[in-house]
Structure formats: C-alpha cells, structure tokens
C-alpha positions as CSV (number, residue, x, y, z in Angstrom):
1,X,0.0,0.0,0.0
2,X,1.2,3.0,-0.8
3,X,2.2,6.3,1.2
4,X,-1.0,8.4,-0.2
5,X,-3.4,5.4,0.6
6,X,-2.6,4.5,3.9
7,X,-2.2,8.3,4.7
8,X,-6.4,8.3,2.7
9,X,-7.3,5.8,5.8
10,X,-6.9,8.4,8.2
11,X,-9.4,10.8,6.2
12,X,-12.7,8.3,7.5
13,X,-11.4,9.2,10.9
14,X,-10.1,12.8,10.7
15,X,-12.9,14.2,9.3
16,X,-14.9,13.3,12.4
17,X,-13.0,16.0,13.9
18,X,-15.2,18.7,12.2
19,X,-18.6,16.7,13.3
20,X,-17.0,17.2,17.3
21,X,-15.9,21.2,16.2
22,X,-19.5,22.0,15.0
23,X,-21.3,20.7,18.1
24,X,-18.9,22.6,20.2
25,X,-19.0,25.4,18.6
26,X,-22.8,25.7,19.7
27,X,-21.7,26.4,22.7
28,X,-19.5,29.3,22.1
29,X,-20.8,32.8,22.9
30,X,-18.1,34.2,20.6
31,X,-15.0,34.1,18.1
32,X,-11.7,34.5,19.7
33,X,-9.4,36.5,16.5
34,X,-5.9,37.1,16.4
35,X,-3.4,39.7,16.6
36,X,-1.7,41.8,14.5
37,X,1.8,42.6,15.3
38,X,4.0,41.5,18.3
39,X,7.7,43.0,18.6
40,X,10.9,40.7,18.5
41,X,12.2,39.6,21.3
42,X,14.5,42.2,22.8
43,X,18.1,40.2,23.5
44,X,21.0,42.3,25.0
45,X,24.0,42.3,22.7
46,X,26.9,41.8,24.8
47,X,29.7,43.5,26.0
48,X,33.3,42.3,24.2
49,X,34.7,42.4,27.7
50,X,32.3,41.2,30.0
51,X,29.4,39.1,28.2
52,X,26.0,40.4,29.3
53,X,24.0,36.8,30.4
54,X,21.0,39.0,31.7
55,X,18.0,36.5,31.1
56,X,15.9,39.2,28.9
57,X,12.6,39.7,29.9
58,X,10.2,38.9,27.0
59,X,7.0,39.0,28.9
60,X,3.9,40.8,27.6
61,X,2.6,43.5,30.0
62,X,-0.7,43.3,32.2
63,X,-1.7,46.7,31.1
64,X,-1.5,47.4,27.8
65,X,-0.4,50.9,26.4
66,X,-3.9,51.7,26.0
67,X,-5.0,50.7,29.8
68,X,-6.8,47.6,29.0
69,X,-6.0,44.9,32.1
70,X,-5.6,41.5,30.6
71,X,-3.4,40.8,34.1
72,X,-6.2,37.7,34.7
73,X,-5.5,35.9,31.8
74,X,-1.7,34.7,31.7
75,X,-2.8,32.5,34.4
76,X,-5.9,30.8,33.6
77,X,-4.3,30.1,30.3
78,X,-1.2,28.6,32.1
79,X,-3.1,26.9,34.2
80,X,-4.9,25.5,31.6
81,X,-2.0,24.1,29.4
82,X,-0.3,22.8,32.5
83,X,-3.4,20.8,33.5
84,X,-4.0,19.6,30.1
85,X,-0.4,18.4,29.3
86,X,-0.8,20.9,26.1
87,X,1.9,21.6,24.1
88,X,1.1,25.4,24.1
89,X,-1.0,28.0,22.9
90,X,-1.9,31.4,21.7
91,X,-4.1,34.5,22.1
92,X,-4.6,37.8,20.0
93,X,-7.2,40.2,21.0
94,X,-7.8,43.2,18.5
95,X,-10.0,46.6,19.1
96,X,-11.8,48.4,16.7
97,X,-10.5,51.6,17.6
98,X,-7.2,50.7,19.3
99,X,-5.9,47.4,17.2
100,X,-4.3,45.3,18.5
101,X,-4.7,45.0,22.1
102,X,-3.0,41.6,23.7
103,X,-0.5,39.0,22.3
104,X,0.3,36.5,24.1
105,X,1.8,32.6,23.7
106,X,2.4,29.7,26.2
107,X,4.2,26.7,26.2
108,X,5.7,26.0,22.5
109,X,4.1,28.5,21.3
110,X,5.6,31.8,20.2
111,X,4.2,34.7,17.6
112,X,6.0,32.6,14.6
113,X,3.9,29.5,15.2
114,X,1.8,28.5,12.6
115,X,-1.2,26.0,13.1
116,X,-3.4,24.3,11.5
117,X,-7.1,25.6,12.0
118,X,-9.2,23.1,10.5
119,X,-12.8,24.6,10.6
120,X,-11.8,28.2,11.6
121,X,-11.1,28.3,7.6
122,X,-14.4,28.8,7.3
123,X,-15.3,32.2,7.9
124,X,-11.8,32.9,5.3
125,X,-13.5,31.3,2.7
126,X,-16.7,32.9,3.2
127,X,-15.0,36.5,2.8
128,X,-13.3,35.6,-0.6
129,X,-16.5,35.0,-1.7
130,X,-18.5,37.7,-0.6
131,X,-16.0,40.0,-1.6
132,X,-16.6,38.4,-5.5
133,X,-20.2,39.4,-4.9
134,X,-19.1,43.2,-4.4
135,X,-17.0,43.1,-7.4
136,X,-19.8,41.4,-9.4
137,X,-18.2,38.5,-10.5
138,X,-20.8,36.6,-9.2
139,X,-24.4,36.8,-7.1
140,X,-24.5,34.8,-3.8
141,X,-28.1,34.3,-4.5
142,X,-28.0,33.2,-7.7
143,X,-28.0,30.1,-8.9
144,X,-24.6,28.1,-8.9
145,X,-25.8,26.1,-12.0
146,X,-26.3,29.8,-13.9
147,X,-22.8,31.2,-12.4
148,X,-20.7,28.1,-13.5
149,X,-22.7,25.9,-16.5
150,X,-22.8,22.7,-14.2
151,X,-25.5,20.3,-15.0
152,X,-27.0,17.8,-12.1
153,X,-30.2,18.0,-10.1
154,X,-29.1,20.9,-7.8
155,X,-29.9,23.7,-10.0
156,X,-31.8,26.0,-7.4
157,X,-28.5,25.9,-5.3
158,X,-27.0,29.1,-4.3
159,X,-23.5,30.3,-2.9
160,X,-25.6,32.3,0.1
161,X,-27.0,28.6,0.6
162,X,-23.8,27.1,0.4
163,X,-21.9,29.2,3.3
164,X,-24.8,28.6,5.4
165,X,-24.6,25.1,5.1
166,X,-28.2,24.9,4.1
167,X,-27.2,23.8,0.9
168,X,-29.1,20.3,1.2
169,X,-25.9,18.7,0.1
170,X,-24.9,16.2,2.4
171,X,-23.0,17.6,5.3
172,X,-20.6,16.2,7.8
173,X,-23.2,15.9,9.7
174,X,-25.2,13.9,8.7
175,X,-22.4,12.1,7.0
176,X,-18.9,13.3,7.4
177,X,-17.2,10.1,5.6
178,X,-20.0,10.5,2.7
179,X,-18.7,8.2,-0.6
180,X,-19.4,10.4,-3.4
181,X,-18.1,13.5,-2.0
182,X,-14.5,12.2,-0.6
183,X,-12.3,14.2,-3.6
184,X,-13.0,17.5,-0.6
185,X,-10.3,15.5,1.4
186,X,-7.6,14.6,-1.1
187,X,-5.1,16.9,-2.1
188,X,-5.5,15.7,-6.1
189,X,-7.0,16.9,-9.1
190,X,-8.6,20.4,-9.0
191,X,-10.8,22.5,-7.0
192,X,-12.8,23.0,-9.9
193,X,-13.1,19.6,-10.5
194,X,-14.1,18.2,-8.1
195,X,-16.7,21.0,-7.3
196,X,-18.1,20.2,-10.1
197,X,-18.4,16.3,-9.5
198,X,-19.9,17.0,-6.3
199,X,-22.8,19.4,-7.6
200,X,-23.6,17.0,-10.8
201,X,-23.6,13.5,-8.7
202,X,-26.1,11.4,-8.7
203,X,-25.4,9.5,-6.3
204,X,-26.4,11.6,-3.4
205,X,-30.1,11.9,-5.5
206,X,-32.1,9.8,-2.3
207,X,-29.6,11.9,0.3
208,X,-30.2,15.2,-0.2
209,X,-33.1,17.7,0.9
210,X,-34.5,21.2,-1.0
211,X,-32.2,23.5,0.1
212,X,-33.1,26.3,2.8
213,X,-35.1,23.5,4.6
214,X,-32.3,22.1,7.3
215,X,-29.3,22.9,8.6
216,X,-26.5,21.0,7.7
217,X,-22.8,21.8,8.9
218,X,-19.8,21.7,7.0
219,X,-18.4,19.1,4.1
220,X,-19.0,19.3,0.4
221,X,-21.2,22.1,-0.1
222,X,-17.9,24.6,1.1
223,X,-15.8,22.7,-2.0
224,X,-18.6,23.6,-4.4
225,X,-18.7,27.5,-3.2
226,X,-14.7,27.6,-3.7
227,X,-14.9,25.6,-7.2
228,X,-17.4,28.4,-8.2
229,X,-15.3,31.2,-7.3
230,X,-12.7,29.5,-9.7
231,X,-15.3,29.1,-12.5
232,X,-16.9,32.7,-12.4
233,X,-13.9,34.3,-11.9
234,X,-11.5,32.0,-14.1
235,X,-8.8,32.7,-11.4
236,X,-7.0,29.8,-8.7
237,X,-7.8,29.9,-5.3
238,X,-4.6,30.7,-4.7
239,X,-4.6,33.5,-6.9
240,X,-7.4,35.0,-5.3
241,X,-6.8,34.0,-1.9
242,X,-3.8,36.2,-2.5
243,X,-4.8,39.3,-4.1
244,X,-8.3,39.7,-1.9
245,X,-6.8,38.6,1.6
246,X,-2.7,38.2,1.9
247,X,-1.3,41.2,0.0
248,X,-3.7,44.3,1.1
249,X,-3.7,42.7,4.6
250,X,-0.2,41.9,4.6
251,X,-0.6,38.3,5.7
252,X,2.6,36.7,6.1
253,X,1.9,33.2,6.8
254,X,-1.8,32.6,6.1
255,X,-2.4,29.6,3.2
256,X,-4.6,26.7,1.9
257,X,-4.3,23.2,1.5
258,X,-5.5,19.9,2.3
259,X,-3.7,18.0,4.7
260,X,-6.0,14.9,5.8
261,X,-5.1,12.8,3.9
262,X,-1.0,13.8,4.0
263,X,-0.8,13.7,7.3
264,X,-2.0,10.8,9.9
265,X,-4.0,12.3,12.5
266,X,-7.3,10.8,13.7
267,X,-9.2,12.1,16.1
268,X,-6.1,14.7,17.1
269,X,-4.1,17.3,15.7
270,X,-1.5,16.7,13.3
271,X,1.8,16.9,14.9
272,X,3.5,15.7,12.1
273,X,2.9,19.6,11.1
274,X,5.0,20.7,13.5
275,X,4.4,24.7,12.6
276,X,5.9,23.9,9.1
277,X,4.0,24.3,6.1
278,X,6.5,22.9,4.0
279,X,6.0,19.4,5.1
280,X,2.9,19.8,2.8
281,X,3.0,19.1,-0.8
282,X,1.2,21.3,-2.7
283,X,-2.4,21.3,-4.3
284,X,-4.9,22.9,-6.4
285,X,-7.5,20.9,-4.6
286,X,-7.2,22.8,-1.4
287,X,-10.1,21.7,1.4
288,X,-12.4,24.9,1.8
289,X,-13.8,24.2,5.2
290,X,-11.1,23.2,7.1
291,X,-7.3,23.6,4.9
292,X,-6.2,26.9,6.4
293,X,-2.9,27.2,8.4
294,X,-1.7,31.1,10.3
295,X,-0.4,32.1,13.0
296,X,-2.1,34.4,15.7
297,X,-0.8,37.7,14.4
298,X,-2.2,36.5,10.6
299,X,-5.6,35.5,11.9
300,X,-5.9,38.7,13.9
301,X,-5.6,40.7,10.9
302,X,-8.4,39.4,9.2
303,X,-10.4,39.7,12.8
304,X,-9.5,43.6,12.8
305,X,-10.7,43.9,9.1
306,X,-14.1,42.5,10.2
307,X,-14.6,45.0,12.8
308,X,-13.2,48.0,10.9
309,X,-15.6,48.0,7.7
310,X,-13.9,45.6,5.7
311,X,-11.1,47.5,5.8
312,X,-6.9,46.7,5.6
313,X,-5.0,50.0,5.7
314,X,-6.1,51.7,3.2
315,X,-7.9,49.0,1.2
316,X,-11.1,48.0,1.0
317,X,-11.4,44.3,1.0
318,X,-15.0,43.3,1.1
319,X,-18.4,46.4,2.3
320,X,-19.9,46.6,5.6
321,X,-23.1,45.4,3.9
322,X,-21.6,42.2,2.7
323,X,-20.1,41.5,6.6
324,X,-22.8,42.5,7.7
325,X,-24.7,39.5,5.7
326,X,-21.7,37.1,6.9
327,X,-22.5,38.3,10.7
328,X,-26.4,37.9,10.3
329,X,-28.0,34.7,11.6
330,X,-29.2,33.8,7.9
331,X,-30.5,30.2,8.8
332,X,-33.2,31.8,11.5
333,X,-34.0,34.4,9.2
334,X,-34.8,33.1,5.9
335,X,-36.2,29.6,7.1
336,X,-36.6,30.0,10.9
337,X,-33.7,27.3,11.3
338,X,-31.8,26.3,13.8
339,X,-28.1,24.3,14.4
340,X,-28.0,21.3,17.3
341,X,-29.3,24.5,20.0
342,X,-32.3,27.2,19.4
343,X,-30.1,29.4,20.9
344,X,-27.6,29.1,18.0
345,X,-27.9,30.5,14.8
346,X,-25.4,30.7,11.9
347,X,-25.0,33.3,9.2
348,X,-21.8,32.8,6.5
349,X,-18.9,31.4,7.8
350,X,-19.8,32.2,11.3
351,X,-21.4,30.5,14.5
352,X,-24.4,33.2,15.8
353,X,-25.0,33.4,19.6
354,X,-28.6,34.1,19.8
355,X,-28.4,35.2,23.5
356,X,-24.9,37.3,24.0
357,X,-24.4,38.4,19.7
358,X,-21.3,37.2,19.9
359,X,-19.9,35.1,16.6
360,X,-17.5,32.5,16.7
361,X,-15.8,30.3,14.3
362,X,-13.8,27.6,16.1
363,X,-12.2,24.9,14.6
364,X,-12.0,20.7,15.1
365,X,-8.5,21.1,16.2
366,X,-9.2,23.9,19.2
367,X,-8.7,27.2,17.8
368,X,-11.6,29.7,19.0
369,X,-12.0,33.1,17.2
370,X,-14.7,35.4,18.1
371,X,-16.3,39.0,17.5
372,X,-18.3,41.4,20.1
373,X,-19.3,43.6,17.3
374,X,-21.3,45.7,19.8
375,X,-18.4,45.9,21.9
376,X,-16.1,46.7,19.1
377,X,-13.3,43.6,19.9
378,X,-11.9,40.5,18.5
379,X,-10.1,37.5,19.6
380,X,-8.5,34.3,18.3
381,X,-7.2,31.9,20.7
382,X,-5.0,28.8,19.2
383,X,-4.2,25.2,20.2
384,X,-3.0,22.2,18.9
385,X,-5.5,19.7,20.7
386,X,-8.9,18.9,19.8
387,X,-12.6,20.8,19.8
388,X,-13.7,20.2,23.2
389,X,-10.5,21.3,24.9
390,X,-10.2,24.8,22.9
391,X,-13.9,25.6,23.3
392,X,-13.5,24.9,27.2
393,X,-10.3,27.2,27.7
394,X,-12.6,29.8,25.6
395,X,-15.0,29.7,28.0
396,X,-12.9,29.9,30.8
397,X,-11.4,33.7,28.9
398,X,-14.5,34.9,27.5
399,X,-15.8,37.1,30.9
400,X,-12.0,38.1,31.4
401,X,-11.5,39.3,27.7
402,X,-14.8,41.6,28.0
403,X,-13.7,42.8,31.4
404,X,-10.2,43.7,30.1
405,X,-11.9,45.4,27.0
406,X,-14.3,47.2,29.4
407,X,-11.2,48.1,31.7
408,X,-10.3,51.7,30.4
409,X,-13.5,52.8,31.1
C-alpha cells in the first residue's frame, strides 16, 4: 500500500473531527481573532569584555499601552495548558479603535507558530466569496448552476446557501465520511473539478433535501462554493486568496491546502505539522472548510478587518453590507432554522450566539475566534489539541477578555 493510501485511511477518521468542532461550537458565545503585530524579542547584545547573560525579559505586559488589564489571563491560560499536558497556545485580541490590544503565547508557542485551523477556515473562505459578490463577478443568490454551466439535479442551489450550510448537500453531519463527496479530502485533481463532481452526482439523489429547509454543517457544499469562485472568476484559489486577503492585509503566513489525507491524524491534531507548512506538498484541490494554516498575528488581521468596515490599511477588502450579511444569523432568518441549539444561529462562515451576539468560528482542532461587534473587539485563541479542549479554555477567557476590554473605562 502506498504512502498516499494509507495516509487516505486516516481521512474516514479525521474528518470526524469537524462533526466534534461543529457541536462545540454551539456552545460558544463568541470568536476568539488574532493579533496583528507583536515586537521581536528584545536580546541584550553583549559586551566584548564582559558578556552580558542577563536572562531578557520577553513577557507581555498586564496593562497594555492603551489601559486595558488583561493581568487575569496569563494565568488561567497557564493553568490551563499545564493541566491539560498541552503543548502550548496562543491569544490575540484586536480593538476596533485601538488594534491590536493583547498578544500573548504559552508553552511552545511563540508569535512565529503556525497551526493548522481546520474549521476556523471557514469564515476565510466565506469573505473571498463575498467580496466576488461586491465586485460582481458573481451573485451569492443566484443560482450556482447559472454562475458556473454545471449540469445535475441541484440547480436551485445558491453560494448564500452554500456558506450557510443549508445547501441540502450532504453535510458532515449527517455524514462526514459520505462516498461520493470524498475528492474535498484529497489533495489531487482540482478545485474546480471536483466542485463540479460533487454538484452534478447522482449519487447523493435519495440523500439530499430542498435546500433552505435544514441545517447541515460543514463538508462538500464549502468545495462547491470555492470551485465556483474558480469558475466565475476564471482565477486559482490561490490566486485570489492572495490578491483579496494576503497582499492588502499583509498576511505573512496565512495559506490553503488539504492536509488529511497527508498527514495521519485521527481524532487529534496533526503533529507531524510541526508549525511547518512545507511538510505539505502542494495542491490545487485545497479543502475549503477546514485547509487553512496562520499564526495568531495572521488570523488577527483578518479579525480587525471584520470590525473596521472591511477594511486593511487603506484598502477595502469586502463592504460593511456584505459582513454584515456574513454576521447575520441567515438560517433563522430566511427559514426559521436552527443548528444542534435554538439558541444558536449561523450566518456565513460564522457560529451566531442568539443570547450574547457574539460570533464565533472555532475549529476541530481547538482554535476559537470570536467578534463582540457591539463591543467593538476581536479575539483568536490557538491550540494544537482537539474541539472540546479549545472551546473549554474559551469559555474559561471569555468574561475576562470583556472585562479587560471594558477596563479603560
């Protein structure tokens, strides 16, 4: 058997990973974002004569320069790592007015680490393509089968539906290991391609619902809405990826690909990845949902863009009207739907607390980011572990981050 196919085996399992994200994420009350810049370590150059071996002091400060006092947080997150056996892990919070507002790492982790954050892609994904809908190179709302020439018994589908995951396509839940939709998983052929074999199956004929009728998270239905961006806009992923996001937000680490079924990891994270990228081979058949790897600072730029208008610098990557579709909780609106809780809604790429407002995006492998629009803040908190154990430490920081927000005041 070769490399590649025994490496395929561990897709049936790791893709279980994003059924366990999905159900935690209902319990999230927001999405923890990342930061933008943290300064190099400061290391005294010594003296010729008498070799300075003062132990520099690379700590981030309670109070930031703006006055906000994170001082309860180094612990609990400490605490948490230790107590878990973790290997380390990472927290950006950004302010609408102030950026970036606390950067801090534990354990392995310093402000170069870059993870892999399985379902935390989504919301990524989801701003590519709405920002295609502002330049009108396509219509969420119309029809994928008008936008891209694709034939198949899906023709009513639309992008808007697709984000949502109220596609009717089967989902990972209710099938995350679903036969005729595996190409999502391996890194071969195209994203176009296999979009396309998705949509026109008909395999999945007796599987699938009307669209706009049920909630179903994740899987295929994200490969089709990247396969039409491709098609409508007769550029790679890649290629956008990097003109919309990476160059006007100066990203510096944040890319796609589709590591299941390169790297054996089960039910847990991939520590074959070890923080380097390169260990992945390349492909045009990057997963949509779940292929994203970043690093705090990367993530927290994107975070800070969603709070400040759609705005990087000076650019304007996607309208306030089109975040503020991403943000809305489109499932209860148009069909009065729900997720796995009542009091959880989801609008593009984002988790919708119906009680607190906050959104969240958290991912199979433990990262958590999340957005108080109302309160003007964003955070992204990392690990390397599994679902249950990042959404737990979230919920442990989510009363501290708003009181350290709320602290200048």
């Amino acid at each position: 058997m070769s490399g590649m196919s025994r490496r395929f085996l561990f897709v049936l399992a790791t893709v279980g990973l994003f059924t366990t994200a999905c159900i935690s994420s209902t319990t999230s009350e927001g999405v923890p974002e990342a930061e933008l810049t943290k300064g190099p370590l400061i290391t005294a150059i010594p003296d010729t004569e008498a070799p300075d071996t003062t132990v520099p002091d690379t700590t981030v400060p309670d109070v930031s320069p703006d006055g906000f006092d994170f001082s309860a947080i180094g612990p609990v997150v400490q605490d948490y790592v230790d107590a878990e056996n973790l290997n380390g892990a990472g927290l950006i919070v950004v302010h609408r007015e102030h950026g970036v507002i606390y950067h801090d790492h534990w354990g392995d982790f310093d402000e170069d680490r870059i993870s892999l954050i399985a379902s935390s892609s989504k919301m990524i994904t989801a701003t590519v393509l709405m920002r295609l809908h502002d330049d009108g190179v396509l219509d969420v709302d119309q029809p994928v089968s008008e936008l891209t020439g694709w034939d198949g018994d899906n023709q009513t589908i639309t992008v808007a539906q697709l984000l949502s995951n109220s596609s009717g396509l089967v989902g990972l839940t209710p099938d995350p290991t679903y036969a005729p939709y595996l190409c999502q998983f391996i890194p071969i052929g195209d994203l176009a391609s296999c979009a396309e074999s998705i949509f026109e199956t008909a395999a999945d004929d007796d599987d699938i619902v009307p669209p706009d009728t049920e909630f179903r998270y994740g899987g295929a239905q994200w490969q089709v809405a990247g396969g039409v961006a491709e098609v409508a806009s007769g550029r790679s992923w890649s290629d956008l990826v990097g003109s919309i996001l990476v160059e006007p937000c100066g990203l510096e680490t944040l890319d796609y690909n589709n590591h299941f079924a390169q790297m054996s990891s089960g039910f847990a994270y991939p520590e074959d990845f070890d923080s380097d990228p390169s260990l992945l081979s390349p492909s045009d058949n990057p997963n949509m949902e779940g292929g994203v790897y970043t690093n705090t600072s990367d993530y927290g730029k994107l975070l800070l863009m969603h709070l400040r208008g759609g705005m990087c610098g000076d650019e304007q990557v996607v309208t306030q009207s089109s975040l503020d579709r991403m943000h809305q909780d489109r499932i209860g609106e148009v069909y009065d739907g729900d997720t796995w809780s009542p009091s959880v809604g989801y609008g593009m790429g984002w988790w919708v607390d119906r009680t607190t407002g906050r959104i969240s995006d958290g991912g199979a492998y433990g990262s958590v980011p999340w957005l108080d629009l109302e309160d003007g803040y964003g955070a992204f908190l990392v690990i390397e572990d599994t679902s249950p154990t990042g959404q737990a430490l979230a919920e442990l920081l989510y009363d501290h981050v708003d009181s350290a927000v709320a602290s200048p005041g």
